[in-house]
C-alpha positions in Angstrom: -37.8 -26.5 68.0 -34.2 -25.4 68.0 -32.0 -23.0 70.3 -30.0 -20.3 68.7 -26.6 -20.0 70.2 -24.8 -17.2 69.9 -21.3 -16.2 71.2 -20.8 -12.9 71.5 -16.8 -11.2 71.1 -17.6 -8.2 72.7 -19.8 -6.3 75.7 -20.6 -3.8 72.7 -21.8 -6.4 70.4 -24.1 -8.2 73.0 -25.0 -4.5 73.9 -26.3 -3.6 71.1 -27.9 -6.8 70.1 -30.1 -6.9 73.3 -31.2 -3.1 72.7 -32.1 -3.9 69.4 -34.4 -6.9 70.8 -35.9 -4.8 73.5 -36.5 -1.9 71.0 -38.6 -4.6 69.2 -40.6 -5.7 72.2 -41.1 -2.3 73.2 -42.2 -1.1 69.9 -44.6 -4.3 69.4 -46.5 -3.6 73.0 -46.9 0.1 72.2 -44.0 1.1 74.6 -41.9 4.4 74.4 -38.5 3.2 73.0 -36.6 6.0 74.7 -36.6 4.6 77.8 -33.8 2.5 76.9 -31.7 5.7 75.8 -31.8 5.7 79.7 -27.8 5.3 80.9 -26.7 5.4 77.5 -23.4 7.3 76.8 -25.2 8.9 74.1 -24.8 12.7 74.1 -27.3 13.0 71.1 -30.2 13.7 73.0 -29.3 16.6 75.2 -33.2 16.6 77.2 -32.0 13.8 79.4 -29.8 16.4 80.8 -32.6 19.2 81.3 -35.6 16.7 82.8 -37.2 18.0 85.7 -39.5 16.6 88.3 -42.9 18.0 88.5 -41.7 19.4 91.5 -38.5 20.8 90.3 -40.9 22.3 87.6 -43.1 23.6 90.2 -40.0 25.2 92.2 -38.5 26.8 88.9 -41.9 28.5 87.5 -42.6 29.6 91.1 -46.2 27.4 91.8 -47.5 24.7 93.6 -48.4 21.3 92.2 -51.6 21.7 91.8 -51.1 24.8 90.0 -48.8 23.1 87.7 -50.8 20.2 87.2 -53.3 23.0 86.3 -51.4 24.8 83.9 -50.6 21.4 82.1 -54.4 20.5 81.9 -54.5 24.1 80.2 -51.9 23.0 77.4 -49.3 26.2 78.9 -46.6 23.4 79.7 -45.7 19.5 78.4 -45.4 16.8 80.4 -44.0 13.7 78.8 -43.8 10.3 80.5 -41.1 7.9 80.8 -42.2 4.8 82.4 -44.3 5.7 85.0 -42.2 8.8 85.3 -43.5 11.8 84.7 -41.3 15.4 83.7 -40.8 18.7 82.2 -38.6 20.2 79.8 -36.2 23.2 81.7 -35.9 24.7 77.9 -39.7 24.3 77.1 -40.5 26.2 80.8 -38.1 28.5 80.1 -39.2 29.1 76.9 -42.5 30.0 77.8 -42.0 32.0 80.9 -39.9 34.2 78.5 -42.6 34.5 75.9 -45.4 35.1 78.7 
């Protein structure tokens, strides 16, 4: 039974190294994977920047919650999770309030 050591040169190195573990154990327990995009200083995935709270949601299409958590029920708007988070797309609710 043998320890790996391994000495890393760089914070970027080690970086990626334990998000490439953590994307394993995520991906092996059935966990969303894009949770660790979280704090990245990635600009590829632009919905980070447009994630609203149910109740941001609520205050931008004009409802309650339970009237959103309605119209999500109904299929009209997505919610995705993250964690035990839950949000909304601004594009995707604006997207369908303009095609209403």
């Amino acid at each position: 039974m043998g320890t790996e050591i391994r000495i890393f040169s760089t914070k970027e190195e080690l970086t990626t190294v334990i998000r490439k573990e953590l994307q394993m154990l995520f991906r092996e327990n059935g966990l969303d994977t894009r949770v660790l995009n979280e704090g990245k200083n990635d600009n590829s995935d632009p919905s980070h920047k447009e994630r609203l709270s149910q109740l941001e949601a609520a205050n931008l299409i004009g409802v309650s919650l339970p009237t959103l958590y309605k119209l999500i029920r109904q299929g009209k708007f997505k919610q995705y999770s993250l964690g035990r988070k839950k949000y909304l797309l601004k594009s995707e609710i604006i997207d369908v309030l303009k095609n209403q």
